[in-house]
C-alpha positions in Angstrom: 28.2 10.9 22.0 29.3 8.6 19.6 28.1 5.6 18.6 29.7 1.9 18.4 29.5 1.2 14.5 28.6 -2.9 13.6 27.8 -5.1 10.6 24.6 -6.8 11.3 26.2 -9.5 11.8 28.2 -8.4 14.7 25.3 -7.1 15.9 23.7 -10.7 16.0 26.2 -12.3 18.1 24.5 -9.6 21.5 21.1 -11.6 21.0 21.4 -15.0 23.1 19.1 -18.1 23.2 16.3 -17.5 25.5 16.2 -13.5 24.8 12.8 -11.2 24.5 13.6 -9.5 22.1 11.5 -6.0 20.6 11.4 -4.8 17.0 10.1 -1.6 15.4 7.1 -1.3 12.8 4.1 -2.4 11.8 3.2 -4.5 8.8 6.6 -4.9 7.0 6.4 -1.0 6.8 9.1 0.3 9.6 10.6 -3.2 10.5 14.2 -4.1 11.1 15.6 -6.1 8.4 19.4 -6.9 8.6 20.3 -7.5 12.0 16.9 -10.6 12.3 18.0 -12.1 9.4 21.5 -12.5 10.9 20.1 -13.8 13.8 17.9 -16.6 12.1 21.9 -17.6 10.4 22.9 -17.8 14.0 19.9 -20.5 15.3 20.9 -22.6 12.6 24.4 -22.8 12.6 23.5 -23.4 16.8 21.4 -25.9 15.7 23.7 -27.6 13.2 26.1 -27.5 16.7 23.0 -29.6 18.3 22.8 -26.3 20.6 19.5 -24.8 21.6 18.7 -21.0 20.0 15.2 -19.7 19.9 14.2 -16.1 21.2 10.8 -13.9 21.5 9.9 -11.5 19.3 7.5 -8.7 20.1 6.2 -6.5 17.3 3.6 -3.6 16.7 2.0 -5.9 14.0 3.4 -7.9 11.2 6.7 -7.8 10.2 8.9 -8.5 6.7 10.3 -11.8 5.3 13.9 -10.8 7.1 12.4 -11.1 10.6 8.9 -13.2 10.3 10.2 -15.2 7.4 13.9 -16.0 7.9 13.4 -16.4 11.9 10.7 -19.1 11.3 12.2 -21.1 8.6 15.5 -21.2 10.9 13.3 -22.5 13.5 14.4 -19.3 15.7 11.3 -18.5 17.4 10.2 -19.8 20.4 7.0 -16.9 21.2 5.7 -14.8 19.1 3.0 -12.0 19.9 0.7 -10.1 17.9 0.1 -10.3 14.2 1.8 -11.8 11.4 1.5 -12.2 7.4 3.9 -14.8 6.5 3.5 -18.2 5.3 6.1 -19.4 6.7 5.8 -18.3 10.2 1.9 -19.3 9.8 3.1 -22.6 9.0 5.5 -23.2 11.7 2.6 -21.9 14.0 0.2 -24.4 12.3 2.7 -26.8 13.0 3.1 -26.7 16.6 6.7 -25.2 16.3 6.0 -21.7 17.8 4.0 -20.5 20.6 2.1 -17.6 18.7 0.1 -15.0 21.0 -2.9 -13.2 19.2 -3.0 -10.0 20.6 -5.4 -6.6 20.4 -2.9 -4.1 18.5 -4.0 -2.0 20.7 -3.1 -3.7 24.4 0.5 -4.6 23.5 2.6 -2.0 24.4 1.3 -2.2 27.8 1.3 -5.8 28.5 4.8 -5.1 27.6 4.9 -2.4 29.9 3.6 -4.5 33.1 5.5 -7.6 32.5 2.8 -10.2 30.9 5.1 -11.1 27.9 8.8 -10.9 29.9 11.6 -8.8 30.3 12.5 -7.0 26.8 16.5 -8.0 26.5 16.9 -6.2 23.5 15.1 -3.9 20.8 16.2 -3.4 17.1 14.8 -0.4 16.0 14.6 0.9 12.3 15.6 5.0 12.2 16.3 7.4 9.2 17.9 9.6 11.6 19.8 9.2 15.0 21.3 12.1 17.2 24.4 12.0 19.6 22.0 13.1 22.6 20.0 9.8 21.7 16.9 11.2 19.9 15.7 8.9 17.4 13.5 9.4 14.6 11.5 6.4 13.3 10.7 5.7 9.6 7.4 4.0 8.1 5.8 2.7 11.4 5.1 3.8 14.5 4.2 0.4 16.2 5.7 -0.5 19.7 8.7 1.4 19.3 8.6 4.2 22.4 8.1 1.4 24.4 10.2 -1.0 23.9 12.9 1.2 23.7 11.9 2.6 27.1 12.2 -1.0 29.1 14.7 -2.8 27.0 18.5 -2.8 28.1 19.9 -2.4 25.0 19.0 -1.0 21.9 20.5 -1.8 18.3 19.5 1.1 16.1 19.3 0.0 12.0 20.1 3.3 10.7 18.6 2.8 7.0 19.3 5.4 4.2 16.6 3.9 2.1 14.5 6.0 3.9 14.6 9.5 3.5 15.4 12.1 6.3 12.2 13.8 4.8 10.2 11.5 7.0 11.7 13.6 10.4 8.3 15.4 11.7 6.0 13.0 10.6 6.0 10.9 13.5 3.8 11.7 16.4 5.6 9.9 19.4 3.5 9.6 22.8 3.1 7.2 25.9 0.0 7.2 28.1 0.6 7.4 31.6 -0.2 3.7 33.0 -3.1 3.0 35.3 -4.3 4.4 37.8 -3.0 7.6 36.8 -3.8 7.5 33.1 -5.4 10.8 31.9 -7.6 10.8 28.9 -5.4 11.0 25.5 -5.6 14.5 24.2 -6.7 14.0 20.2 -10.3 15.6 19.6 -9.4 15.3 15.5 -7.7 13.3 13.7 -4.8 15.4 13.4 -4.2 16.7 16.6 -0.4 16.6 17.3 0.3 15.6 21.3 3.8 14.2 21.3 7.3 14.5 20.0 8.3 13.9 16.2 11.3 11.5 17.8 11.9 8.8 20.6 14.1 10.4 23.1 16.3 7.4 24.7 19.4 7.6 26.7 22.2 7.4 24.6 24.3 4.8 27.0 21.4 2.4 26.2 22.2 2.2 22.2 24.8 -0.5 21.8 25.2 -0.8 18.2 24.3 1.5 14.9 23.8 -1.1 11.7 24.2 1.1 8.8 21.7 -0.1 5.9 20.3 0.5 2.6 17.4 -1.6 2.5 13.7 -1.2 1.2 10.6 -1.9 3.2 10.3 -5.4 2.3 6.4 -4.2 1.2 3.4 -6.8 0.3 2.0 -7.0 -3.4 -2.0 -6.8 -3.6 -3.7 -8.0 -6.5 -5.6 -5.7 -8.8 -9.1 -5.1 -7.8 -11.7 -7.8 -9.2 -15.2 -8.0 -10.0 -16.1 -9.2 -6.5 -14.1 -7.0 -4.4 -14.8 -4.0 -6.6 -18.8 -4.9 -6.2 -18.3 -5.3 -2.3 -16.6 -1.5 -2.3 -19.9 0.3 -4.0 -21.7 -2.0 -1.5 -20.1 -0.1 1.4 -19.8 2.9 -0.3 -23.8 3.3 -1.6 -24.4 2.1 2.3 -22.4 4.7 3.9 -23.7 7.4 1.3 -27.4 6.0 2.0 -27.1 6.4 6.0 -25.1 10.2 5.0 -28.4 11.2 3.2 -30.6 9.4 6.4 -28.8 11.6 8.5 -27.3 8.9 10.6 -23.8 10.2 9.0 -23.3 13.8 9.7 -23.1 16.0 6.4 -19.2 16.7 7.2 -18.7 12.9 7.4 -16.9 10.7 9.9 -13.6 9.9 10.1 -12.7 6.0 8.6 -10.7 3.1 9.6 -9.6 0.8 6.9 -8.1 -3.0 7.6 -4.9 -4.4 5.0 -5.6 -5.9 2.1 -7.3 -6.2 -1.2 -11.0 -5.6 -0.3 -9.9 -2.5 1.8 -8.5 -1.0 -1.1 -11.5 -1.6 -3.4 -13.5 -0.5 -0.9 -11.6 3.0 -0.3 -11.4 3.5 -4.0 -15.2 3.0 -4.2 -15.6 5.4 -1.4 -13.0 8.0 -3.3 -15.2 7.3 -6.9 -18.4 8.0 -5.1 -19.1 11.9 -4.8 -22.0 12.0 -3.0 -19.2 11.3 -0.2 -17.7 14.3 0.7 -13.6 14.2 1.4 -13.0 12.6 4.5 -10.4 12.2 7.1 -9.2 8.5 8.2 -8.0 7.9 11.5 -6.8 4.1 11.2 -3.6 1.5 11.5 -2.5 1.1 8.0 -2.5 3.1 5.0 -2.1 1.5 1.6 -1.7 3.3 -1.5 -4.7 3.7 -2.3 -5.0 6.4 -0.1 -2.6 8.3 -0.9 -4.0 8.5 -4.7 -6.7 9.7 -2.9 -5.3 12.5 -1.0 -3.4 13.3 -4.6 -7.0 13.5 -6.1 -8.5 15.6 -2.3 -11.1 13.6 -1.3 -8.8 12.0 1.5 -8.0 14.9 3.7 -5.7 13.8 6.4 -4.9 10.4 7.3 -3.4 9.5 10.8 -1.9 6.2 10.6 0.1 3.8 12.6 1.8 2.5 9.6 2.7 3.7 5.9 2.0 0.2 4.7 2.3 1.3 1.1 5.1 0.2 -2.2 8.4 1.1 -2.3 6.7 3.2 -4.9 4.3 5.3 -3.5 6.7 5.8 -0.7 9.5 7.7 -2.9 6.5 9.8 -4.1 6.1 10.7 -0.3 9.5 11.2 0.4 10.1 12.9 -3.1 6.7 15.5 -2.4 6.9 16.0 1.6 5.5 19.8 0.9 2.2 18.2 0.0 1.8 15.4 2.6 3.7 17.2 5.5 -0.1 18.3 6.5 -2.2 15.5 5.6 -0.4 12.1 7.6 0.5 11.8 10.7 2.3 8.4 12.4 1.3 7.3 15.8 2.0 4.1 18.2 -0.3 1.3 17.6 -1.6 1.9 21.1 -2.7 5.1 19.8 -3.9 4.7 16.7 -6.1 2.1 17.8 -6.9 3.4 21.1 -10.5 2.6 22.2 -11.0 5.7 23.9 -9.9 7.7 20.4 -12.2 5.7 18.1 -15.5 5.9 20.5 -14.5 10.0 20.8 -14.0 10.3 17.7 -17.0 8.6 16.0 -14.9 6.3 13.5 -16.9 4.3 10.9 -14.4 0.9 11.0 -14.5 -1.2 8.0 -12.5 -4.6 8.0 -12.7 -8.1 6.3 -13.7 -11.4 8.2 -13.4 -14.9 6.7 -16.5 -16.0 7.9 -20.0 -14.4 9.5 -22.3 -16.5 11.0 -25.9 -16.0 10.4 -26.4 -14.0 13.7 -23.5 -11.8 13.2 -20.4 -13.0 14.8 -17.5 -12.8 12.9 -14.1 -15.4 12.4 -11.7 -13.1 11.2 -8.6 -15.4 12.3 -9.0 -19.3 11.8 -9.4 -21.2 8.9 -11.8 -23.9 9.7 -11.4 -22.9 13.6 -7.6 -24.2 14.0 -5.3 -23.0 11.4 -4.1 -19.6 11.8 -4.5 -17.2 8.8 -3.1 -13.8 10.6 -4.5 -12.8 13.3 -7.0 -10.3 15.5 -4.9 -7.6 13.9 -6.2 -4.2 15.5 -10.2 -5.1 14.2 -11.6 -5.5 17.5 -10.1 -2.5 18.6 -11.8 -0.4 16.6 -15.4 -2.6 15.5 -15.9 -2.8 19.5 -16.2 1.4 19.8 -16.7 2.2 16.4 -20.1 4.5 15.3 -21.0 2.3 12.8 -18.5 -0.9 12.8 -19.0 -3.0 9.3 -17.1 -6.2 8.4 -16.9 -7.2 4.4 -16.2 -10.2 2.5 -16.9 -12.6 -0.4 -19.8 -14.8 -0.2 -17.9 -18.3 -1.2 -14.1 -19.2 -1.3 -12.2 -21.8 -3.7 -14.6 -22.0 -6.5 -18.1 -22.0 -4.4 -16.7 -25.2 -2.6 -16.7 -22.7 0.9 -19.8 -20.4 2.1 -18.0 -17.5 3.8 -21.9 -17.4 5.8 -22.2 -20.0 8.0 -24.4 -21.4 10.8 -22.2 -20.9 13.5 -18.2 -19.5 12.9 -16.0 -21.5 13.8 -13.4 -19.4 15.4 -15.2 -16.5 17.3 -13.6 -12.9 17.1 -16.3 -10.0 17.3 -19.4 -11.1 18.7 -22.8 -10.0 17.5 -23.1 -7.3 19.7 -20.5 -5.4 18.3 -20.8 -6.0 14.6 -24.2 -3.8 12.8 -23.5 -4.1 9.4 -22.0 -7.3 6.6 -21.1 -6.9 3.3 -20.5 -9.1 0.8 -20.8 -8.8 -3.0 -24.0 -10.0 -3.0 -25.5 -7.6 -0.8 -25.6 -5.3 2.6 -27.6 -6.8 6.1 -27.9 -3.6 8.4 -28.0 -5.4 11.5 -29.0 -2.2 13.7 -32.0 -2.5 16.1 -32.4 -6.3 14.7 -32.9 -9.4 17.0 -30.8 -12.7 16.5 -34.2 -14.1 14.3 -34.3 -10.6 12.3 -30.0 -10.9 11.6 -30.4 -14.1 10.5 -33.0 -13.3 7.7 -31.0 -10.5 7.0 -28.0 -11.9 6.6 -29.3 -15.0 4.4 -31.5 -13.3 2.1 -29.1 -10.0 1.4 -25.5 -11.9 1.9 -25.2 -15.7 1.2 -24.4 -17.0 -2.2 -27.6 -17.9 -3.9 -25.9 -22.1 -4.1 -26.0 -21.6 -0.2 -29.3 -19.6 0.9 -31.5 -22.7 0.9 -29.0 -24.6 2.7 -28.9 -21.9 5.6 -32.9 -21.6 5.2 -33.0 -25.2 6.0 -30.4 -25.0 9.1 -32.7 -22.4 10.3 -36.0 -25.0 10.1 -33.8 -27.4 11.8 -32.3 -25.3 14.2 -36.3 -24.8 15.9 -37.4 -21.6 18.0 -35.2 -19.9 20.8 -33.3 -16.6 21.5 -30.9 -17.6 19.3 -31.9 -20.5 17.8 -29.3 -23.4 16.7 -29.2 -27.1 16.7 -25.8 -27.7 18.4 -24.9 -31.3 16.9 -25.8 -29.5 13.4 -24.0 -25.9 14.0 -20.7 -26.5 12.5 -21.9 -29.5 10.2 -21.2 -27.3 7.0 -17.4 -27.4 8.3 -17.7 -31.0 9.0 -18.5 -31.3 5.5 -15.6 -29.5 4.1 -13.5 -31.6 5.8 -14.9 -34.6 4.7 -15.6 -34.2 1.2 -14.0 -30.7 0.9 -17.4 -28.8 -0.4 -19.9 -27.6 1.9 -22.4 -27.6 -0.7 -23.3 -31.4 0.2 -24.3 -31.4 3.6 -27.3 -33.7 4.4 -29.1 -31.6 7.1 -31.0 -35.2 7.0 -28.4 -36.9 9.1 -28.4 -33.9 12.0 -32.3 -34.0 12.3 -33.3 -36.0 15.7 
């Protein structure tokens, strides 16, 4: 069969106001990147009109500055579910001006499937190879992508040559069956193969082939600083201490590793470390540092939802398939964050929070409990059923004025039951086996900021006996502080005290 060839542009005019519309990738890895960005010029020539234009997007994760970006600054967006990472978008949302839904990575491709986020109109999927009987073969990201392709109507394939065919195999493409038939997923390691390298759709359902040359519009991390570098031999002299306890088996577990800068340290102390034997990862995203680290074998397999990497280090894939052919593997997010996979499998998660509170619970999403950094992301998918589930971060933010440990968070993600051990660059707390009392004297003494540890000691003598003991007019005082004078360091406990 052949296919009808558009500009992006003509294939912008098919999306209408009011239209659910589905996208392929994860992070900006994978992500359609013409035909959204045509789409956001649409809204606001509509607009100029005085016409209404806003559409839902649904995505595996984040997306790239031609969908998240352009969409939101053309105020395009009415809904937007599950993770983000732009600025602009997370301003728009901090505005009021879109309707964001922060969902587990792992739960939206079926809430998709039974109808909780609407009818998907439309998907644009991103492919470095299509075939006339309708198989398509994804590039960087796995994401929502068999799904949405399954239920929407139409499908607008960006065919981008800036990714090689080289990437055809890599992809591991599988659907549960839905409940109450679902059998248990068939992956006892991380590199057990149990789908097709393609998506297989009907080829009447593909209205329009966009012919690209575009680059994964990929995120720059900062080099590696003091801090983070001190909060990766942190985890990395933790994980080799409980190795040598034998709480870690000898052969080591496999790893799950959140975005961003401290990841990266982390990972590199982990690869520096040889006590650590080479490990596989079984996780969402995988940055470049891993891939030096499969270079240097003491990664040896990664299973991934995402190749989240530079434009870089993804030519070196492409350009040296014959050495990574056998160590990645892409999956749907629903898979690579599966519950039922990480709690098999025995995964060690590791991701970053922006506050702990001194019993454990973790704010990984809200700045001050309203403004939206990112989002959930896939962390509680994995710290809820992971072996050992460990969340890092700095002890203070802008210049000491913020205590990343806290009395109470102020925006609750993973509760204390499912979080046993914090990091930050000033020490480890190994919450296992420890009562709320025991976490918090652990988590003050081995993880606070030393300008901050009296001021928790004396929340603590205020807060009084109890289970979990807290003085709720007093709990998010250090917050209420910020706000007022924008340094936490000057709250009066004094004024709290009854």
């Amino acid at each position: 069969m052949s296919f009808k060839i558009l500009t992006a542009a003509e294939a912008a005019r098919s999306i209408k106001h009011g239209y659910v519309v589905g996208v392929s990738g994860f992070t900006p890895a994978g992500t359609p990147k013409a035909v959204t960005a045509e789409v956001a010029k649409i809204a606001t020539e509509e607009h100029a009109k005085g016409n209404p234009f806003q559409i839902d997007i649904l995505s595996g994760a984040s997306t790239g500055e031609s969908c998240d970006g352009a969409l939101a600054r053309a105020k395009a967006m009415r809904y937007r579910a599950p993770y983000t990472t732009n600025g602009d978008f997370r301003k728009a949302v901090n505005n009021g001006e879109i309707a964001y839904n922060d969902i587990h990575l792992s739960q939206m491709a079926q809430e998709i499937r039974f109808g909780f986020l609407g009818k998907v109109d439309v998907a644009i999927i991103e492919a470095c190879e299509l075939t006339a009987d309708g198989r398509i073969y994804l590039t960087a990201a796995g994401g929502i992508s068999p799904t949405i392709c399954r239920l929407a109507d139409r499908i607008i394939v960006e065919l981008n040559s800036a990714h090689s065919k080289n990437m055809m195999g890599l992809h591991d493409v599988y659907e549960p069956l839905d409940p109450p038939y679902r059998r248990e997923i068939p992956i006892y390691k991380p590199g057990d193969r149990i789908g097709k390298p393609y998506i297989q759709v009907d080829p009447k359902k593909i209205a329009a082939v966009v012919e690209v040359r575009l680059c994964d519009e990929a995120r720059d991390f900062t080099e590696p600083d003091p801090i983070t570098d001190q909060i990766g031999i942190n985890v990395a002299n933790f994980l080799a201490a409980d190795m040598k306890r034998g709480i870690i088996p000898p052969t080591f577990l496999p790893l799950q590793s959140g975005v961003g800068n401290i990841a990266n340290a982390v990972l590199g102390a982990l690869g520096r470390d040889k006590t650590i034997p080479a490990f596989e990862m079984y996780t969402e995203v995988i940055q470049d540092s891993v891939i030096k680290l499969m270079r240097e074998g003491r990664i040896k397999f990664g299973s991934t939802c995402s190749l989240s990497v530079s434009n870089g280090c993804l030519d070196e894939i492409y350009n040296d398939m014959d050495f990574f052919r056998d160590k990645l593997m892409l999956r749907p997010s629903e898979i690579s964050n599966n519950p039922e996979i990480v709690r098999r499998l025995g995964i060690i998660s590791m991701n970053t929070a922006i506050e702990v509170d001194i019993y454990g619970n973790i704010n990984s999403t809200h700045i001050t409990g309203t403004k939206m950094m990112n989002g959930v992301g896939g962390s509680g998918d994995f710290t809820r059923n992971a072996f050992i589930s460990i969340f890092s971060c700095p002890s203070v933010a802008k210049c000491g004025k913020i205590s990343s440990i806290v009395p109470m968070v102020s925006h609750h993600d993973h509760n204390e039951h499912s979080v046993n051990v914090v990091i930050t660059e000033q020490g480890i707390a190994d919450l296992r086996g420890k009562s709320p009392v025991e976490r918090s004297h652990a988590i003050i003494e081995n993880c606070a900021h030393p300008d901050y540890r009296q001021i928790l000691w004396d929340y603590v003598k205020l807060a009084g006996k109890g289970q979990t003991p807290h003085c709720i007019q007093a709990a998010l005082g250090m917050h209420a502080q910020l706000n007022e004078t924008g340094d936490m360091r000057d709250i009066d406990w004094g004024k709290y005290a009854g």
